[in-house]
C-alpha positions in Angstrom: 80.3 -18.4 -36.2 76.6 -19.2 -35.1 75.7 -15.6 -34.6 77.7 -14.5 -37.7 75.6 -17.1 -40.1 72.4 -15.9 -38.5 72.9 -12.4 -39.2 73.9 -13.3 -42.8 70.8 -15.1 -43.0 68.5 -12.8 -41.6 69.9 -10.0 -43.6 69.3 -12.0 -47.3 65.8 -13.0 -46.2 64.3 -9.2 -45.5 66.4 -8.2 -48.3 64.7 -10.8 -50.8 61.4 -10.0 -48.8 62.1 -5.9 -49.3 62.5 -6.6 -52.9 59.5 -8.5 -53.0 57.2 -5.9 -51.4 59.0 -3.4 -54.1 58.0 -5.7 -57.2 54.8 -5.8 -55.4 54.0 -1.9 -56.0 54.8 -2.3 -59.6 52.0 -4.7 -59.9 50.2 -2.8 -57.8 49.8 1.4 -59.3 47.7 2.6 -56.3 50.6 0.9 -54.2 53.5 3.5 -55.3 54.4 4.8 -51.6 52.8 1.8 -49.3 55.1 -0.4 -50.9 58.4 1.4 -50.2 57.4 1.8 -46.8 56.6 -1.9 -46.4 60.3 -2.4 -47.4 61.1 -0.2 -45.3 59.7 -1.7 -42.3 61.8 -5.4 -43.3 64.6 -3.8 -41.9 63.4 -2.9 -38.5 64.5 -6.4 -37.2 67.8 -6.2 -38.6 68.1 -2.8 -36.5 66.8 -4.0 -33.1 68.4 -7.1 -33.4 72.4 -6.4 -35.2 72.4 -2.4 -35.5 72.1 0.1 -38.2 75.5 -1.3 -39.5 73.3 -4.4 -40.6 70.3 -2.5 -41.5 72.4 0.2 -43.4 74.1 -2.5 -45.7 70.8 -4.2 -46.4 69.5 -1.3 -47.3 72.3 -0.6 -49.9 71.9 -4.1 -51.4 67.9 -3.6 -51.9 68.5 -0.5 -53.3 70.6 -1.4 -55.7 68.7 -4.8 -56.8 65.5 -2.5 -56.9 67.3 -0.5 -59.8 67.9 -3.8 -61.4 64.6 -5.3 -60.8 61.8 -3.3 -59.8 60.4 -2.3 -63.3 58.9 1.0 -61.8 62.1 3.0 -61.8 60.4 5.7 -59.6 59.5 3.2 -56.9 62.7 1.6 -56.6 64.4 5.3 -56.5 61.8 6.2 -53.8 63.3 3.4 -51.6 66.5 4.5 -52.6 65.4 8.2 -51.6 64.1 7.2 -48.2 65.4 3.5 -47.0 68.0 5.0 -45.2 65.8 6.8 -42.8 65.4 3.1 -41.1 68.6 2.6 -39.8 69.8 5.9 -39.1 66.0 7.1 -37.3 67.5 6.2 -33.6 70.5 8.7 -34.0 68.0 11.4 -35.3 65.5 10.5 -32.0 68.6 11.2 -30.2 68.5 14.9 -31.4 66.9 17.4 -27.9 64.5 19.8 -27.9 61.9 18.1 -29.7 61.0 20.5 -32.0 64.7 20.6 -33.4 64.1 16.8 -34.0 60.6 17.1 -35.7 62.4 20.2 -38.1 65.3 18.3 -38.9 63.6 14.8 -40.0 60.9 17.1 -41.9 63.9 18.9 -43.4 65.9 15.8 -44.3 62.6 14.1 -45.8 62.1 17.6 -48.2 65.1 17.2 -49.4 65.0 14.2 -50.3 61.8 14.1 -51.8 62.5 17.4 -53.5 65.9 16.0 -54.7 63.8 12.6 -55.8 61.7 14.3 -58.0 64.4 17.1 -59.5 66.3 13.7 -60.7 63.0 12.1 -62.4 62.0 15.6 -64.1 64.7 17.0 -65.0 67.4 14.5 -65.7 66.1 11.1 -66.1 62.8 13.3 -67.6 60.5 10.5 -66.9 57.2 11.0 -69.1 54.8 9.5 -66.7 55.8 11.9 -63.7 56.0 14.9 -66.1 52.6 13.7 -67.3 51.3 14.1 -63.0 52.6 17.2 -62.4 52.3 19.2 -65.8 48.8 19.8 -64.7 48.8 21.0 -61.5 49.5 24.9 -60.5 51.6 26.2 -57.2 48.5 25.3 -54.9 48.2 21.8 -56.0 51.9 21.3 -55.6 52.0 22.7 -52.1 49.1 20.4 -51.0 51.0 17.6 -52.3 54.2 18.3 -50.8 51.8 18.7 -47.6 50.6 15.5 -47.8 54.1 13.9 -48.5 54.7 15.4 -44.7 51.7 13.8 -43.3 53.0 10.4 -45.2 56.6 11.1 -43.6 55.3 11.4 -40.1 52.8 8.7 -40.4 55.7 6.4 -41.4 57.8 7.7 -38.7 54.7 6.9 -36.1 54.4 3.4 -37.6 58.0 2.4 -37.9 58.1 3.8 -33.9 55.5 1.1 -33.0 56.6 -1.7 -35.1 60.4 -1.3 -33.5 58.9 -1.6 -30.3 56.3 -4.4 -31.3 59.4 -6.2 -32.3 61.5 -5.8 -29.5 58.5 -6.7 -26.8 58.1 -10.0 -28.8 61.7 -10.4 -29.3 62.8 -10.6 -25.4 59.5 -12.0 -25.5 60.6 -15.2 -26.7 64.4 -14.9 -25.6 
């Protein structure tokens, strides 16, 4: 029963605190992908410490109250788009050779993001995003997919360290 109400706990604390860092980046407009990715990273303890079962379901809930909350819709769909890569990252670390790995994160993060951004243009037709990109010719829109790698693999890099700065101060204190 102990370990059950602790796990209950711990999962509606870094939910409230994901959804916190979300409604941060709508305060925040220079914040639209640190903020995600700070949500992202609340569920790091809930995957070293219960599994991605627990991460996986927190992630659902956050999701979902971002859509409800968040008043930057493409923020909260951005978590949406890429929370899940949190809890299921160990069983795509698992994947040998290493390049294999690297191409099929990259590809799962395209798609995503390419599928993110279909759904804002072209269904939800969100002025502001139409407004970004209505500008910018085929170069521009290759350098920013580009960069949205670099972001991906920086993420990927930081939520590496962070798992393992967690679990060295979690058996730390055990």
């Amino acid at each position: 029963m102990r370990a059950s109400a602790q796990r209950t706990a711990l999962c509606g604390l870094l939910a409230a605190v994901s959804v916190v860092c979300l409604m941060m980046g709508s305060l925040i407009p220079a914040a639209l992908y640190a903020c995600p990715i700070l949500a992202m990273a609340a569920l790091l303890p809930l995957r070293e410490q219960f599994g991605h079962s627990a991460a996986l379901t927190t992630y659902a809930s956050v999701s979902v109250l971002a859509l409800l909350l968040v008043p930057d819709k493409e923020l909260a769909l951005l978590y949406g788009f890429f929370g899940w890569y949190v809890p299921l990252q160990p069983a795509l670390d698992r994947l040998q050779p290493r390049p294999l790995r690297a191409a099929v994160k990259l590809a799962l993060a395209n798609l995503a993001m390419l599928t993110l951004y279909g759904l804002l243009i072209f269904i939800f037709q969100m002025q502001s995003v139409l407004e970004e990109l209505e500008g910018l010719n085929a170069l521009w829109l290759i350098i920013l997919l580009l960069s949205a790698n670099c972001l991906f693999i920086l993420t990927d890099i930081l939520l590496h360290r962070l798992a393992r700065k967690w679990s060295s101060r979690f058996h730390q204190h055990k």
